[in-house]
C-alpha positions in Angstrom: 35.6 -10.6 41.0 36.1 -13.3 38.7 36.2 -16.5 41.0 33.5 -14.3 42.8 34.0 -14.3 46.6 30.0 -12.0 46.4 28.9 -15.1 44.7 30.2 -17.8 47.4 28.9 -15.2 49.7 25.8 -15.1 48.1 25.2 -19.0 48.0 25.5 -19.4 51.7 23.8 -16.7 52.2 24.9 -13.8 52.6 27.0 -11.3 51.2 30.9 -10.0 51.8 31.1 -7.8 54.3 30.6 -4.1 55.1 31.5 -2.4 57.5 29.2 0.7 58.9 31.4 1.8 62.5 34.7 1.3 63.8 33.1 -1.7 66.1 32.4 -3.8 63.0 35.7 -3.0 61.9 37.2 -4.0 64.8 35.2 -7.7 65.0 36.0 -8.5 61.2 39.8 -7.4 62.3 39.9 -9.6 65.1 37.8 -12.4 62.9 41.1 -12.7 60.9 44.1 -13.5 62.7 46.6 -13.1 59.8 48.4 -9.6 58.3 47.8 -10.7 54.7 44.8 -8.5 52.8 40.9 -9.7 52.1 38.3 -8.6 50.5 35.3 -7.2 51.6 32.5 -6.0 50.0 33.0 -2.7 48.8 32.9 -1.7 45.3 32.6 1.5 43.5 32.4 -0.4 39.9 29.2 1.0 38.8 30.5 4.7 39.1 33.8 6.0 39.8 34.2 6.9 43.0 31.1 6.5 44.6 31.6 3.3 47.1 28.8 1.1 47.9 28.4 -2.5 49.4 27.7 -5.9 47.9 24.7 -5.4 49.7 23.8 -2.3 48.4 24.0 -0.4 51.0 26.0 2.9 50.5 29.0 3.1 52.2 29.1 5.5 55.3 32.4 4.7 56.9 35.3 4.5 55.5 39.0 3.8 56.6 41.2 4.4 53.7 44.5 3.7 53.8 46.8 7.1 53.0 46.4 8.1 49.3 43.6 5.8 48.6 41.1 5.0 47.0 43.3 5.4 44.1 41.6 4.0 41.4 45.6 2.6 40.0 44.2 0.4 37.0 40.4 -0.3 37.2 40.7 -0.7 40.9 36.8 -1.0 42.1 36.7 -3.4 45.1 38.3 -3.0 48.8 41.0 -5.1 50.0 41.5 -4.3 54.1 44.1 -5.5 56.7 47.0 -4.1 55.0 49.9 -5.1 57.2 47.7 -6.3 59.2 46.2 -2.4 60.3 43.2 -3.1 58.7 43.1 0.0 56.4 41.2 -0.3 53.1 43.1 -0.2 49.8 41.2 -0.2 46.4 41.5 -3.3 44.5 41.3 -5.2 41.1 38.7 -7.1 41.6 40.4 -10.4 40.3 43.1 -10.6 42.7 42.5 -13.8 44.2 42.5 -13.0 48.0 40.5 -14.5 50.9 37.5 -13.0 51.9 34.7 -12.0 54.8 31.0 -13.4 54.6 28.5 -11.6 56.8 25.7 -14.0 57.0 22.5 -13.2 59.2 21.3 -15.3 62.0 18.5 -16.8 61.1 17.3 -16.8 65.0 17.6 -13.0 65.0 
């Protein structure tokens, strides 16, 4: 991503979000209130097809819009809440879209 939403992630940090169940999905759903899309932090960049999370955990879970992932033009990261469902398209990674930090609790 080139204004990097991992790296702002990163410097607070944390990382963008994955999402391992449909209950994580349904709290970063809920988290965003509006229908337009945002990244999160799948990416399959390092090898066709094979989805992982910024951080680096491999992804178990998915909820893939119909007919994706796609791969339509170098598309390597997930963008989610299409239409406000909050099924995962694959991306270009240099769309400029908001985005979803997970940061840990430090208290946990």
């Amino acid at each position: 991503m080139s204004y990097s939403p991992q790296v702002m992630c990163l410097n607070h940090g944390g990382n963008l979000a994955s999402v391992h169940n449909n209950k994580e999905h349904a709290f970063i759903k809920n988290l965003v209130s509006s229908s337009k899309p945002f990244w999160i932090g799948g990416y399959d960049a390092v090898s066709e097809g094979a989805w992982f999370w910024s951080d680096g955990s491999k992804m178990n879970f998915r909820l893939w819009n119909a007919g994706e992932p796609n791969n339509n033009v170098e598309e390597h990261c997930i963008e989610t809440n299409s239409g406000g469902v909050g099924y995962w398209n694959d991306q270009q990674c240099t769309d400029q879209l908001s985005f979803v930090c997970a940061i840990a609790d430090p208290n946990c």
